[in-house]
C-alpha positions in Angstrom: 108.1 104.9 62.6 104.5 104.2 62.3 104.1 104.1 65.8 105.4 107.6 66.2 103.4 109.3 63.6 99.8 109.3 65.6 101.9 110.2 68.4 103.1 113.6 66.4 99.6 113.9 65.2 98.7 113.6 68.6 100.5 116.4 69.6 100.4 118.9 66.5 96.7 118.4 67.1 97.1 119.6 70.5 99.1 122.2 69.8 96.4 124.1 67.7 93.8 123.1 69.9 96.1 125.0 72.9 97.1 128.1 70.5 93.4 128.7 69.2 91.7 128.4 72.7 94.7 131.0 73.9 92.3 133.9 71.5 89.5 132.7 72.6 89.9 132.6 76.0 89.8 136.4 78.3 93.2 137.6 79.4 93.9 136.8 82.9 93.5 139.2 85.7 96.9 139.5 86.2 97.9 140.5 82.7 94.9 143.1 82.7 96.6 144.6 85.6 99.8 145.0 84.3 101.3 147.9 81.8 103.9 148.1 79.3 106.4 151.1 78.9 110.0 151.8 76.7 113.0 152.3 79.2 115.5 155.0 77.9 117.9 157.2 79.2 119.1 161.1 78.7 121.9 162.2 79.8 122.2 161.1 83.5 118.2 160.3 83.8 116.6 157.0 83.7 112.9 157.1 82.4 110.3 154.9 81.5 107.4 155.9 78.6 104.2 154.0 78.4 104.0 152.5 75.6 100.4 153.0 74.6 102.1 156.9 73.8 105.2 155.9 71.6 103.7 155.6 67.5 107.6 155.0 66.5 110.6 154.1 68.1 114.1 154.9 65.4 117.7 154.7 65.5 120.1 157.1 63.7 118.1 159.3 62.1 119.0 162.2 60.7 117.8 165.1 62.7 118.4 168.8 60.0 119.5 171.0 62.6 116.5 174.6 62.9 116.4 177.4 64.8 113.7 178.3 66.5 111.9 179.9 69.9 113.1 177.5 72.0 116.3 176.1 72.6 115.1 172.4 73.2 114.3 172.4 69.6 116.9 170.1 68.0 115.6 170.1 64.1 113.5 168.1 61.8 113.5 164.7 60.7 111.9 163.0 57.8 109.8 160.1 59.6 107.4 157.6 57.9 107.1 160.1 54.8 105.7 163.6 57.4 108.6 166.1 59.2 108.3 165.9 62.4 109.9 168.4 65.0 112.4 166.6 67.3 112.9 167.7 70.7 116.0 167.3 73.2 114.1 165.2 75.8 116.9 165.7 78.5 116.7 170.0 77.9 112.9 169.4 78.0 113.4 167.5 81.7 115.9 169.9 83.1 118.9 168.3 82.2 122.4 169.9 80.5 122.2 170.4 76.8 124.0 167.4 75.5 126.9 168.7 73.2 125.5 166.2 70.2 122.3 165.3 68.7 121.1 162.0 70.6 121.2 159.1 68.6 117.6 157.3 69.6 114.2 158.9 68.9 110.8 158.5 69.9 107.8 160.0 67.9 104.4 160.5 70.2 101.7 157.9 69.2 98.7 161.1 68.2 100.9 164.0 67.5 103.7 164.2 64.7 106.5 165.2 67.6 109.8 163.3 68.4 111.8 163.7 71.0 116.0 162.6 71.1 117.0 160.6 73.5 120.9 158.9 74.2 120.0 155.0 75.0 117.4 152.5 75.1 117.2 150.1 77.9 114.1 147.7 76.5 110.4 147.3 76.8 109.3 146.7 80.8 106.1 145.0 81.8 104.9 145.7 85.4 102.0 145.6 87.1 99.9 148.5 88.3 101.0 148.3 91.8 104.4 149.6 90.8 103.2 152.8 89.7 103.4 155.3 92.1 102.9 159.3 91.9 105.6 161.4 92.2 104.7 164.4 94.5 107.0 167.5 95.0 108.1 170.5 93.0 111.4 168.6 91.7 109.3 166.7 89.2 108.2 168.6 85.8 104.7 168.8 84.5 105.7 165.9 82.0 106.3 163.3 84.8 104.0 162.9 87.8 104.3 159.0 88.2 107.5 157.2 89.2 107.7 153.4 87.8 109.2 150.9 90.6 111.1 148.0 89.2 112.7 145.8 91.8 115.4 148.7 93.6 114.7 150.6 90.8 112.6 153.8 90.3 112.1 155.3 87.0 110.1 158.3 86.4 107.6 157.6 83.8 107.4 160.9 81.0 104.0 161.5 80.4 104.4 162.3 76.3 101.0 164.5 75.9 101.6 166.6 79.0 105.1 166.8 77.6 103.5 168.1 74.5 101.2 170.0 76.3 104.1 172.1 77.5 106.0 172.9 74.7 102.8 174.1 73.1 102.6 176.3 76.7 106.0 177.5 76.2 105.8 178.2 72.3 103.1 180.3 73.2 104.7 182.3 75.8 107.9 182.5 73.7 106.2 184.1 70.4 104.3 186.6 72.5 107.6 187.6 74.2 108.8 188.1 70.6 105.9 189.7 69.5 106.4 193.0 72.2 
């Protein structure tokens, strides 16, 4: 046994050594080139998020239904002690309303906004060179890049232009109302 201990001690040493040189040393090219996004799906859509944009990522949550200008609006939820206004991310993309509330949710990362989603597919790594932009009038002003995983595509939801255009259509809504 004695002859295995400065063996182990060898190796524990080694170990460390290895694990505190991994902090100290600068990330390798490759790993600066790549990005990491959420995959999800609405309805029939398959999407990818950066993840730099998600603050919070929740299961089951329970969404208090509200009316309000526009018909994407599914309610309020009670996240990390703020409400939050959660969105129908599928109505927002052009998809059917779904005929329940989604069961995942995704709260932006600098605004206090979630947006319902029906499934999570996992966090994606890939590197820049899979990102391509999406041209054409099909695509909404949310998603301009399309995310190109093996002989998959996935078209990547910008969140703050997503934002961006609710605000846009709030706007347009409440001066409708107004006349």
């Amino acid at each position: 046994m004695s002859s295995e201990q400065p063996t182990l001690a060898t190796r524990v040493a080694d170990l460390r050594r290895s694990f505190d040189e991994s902090f100290a040393n600068r990330p390798s090219e490759s790993a600066a080139d790549e990005s990491s996004f959420l995959g999800i799906r609405s309805g029939e859509g398959r999407y990818v998020v950066r993840l730099e944009e998600v603050g919070g990522l929740f299961v089951d949550k329970i969404v208090a239904p509200l009316k309000g200008r526009l018909p994407e609006l599914l309610g309020m939820a009670g996240i990390r002690g703020n409400v939050v206004p959660v969105f129908a991310l599928g109505r927002l993309l052009g998809e059917p309303p779904a005929t329940a509330i989604p069961r995942w949710l995704l709260v932006a990362a600098h605004s206090a906004v979630g947006f319902a989603f029906d499934a999570f597919d996992g966090y994606l790594r890939a590197p820049a060179s899979a990102v391509a932009s999406a041209e054409g009038e099909s695509f909404q002003v949310s998603a301009r890049e399309i995310l190109r995983v093996g002989t998959e595509a996935r078209t990547i939801i910008g969140i703050q232009r997503l934002i961006e255009a609710i605000g846009n259509r709030a706007g347009v809504a409440a001066a409708h109302k107004e006349h």
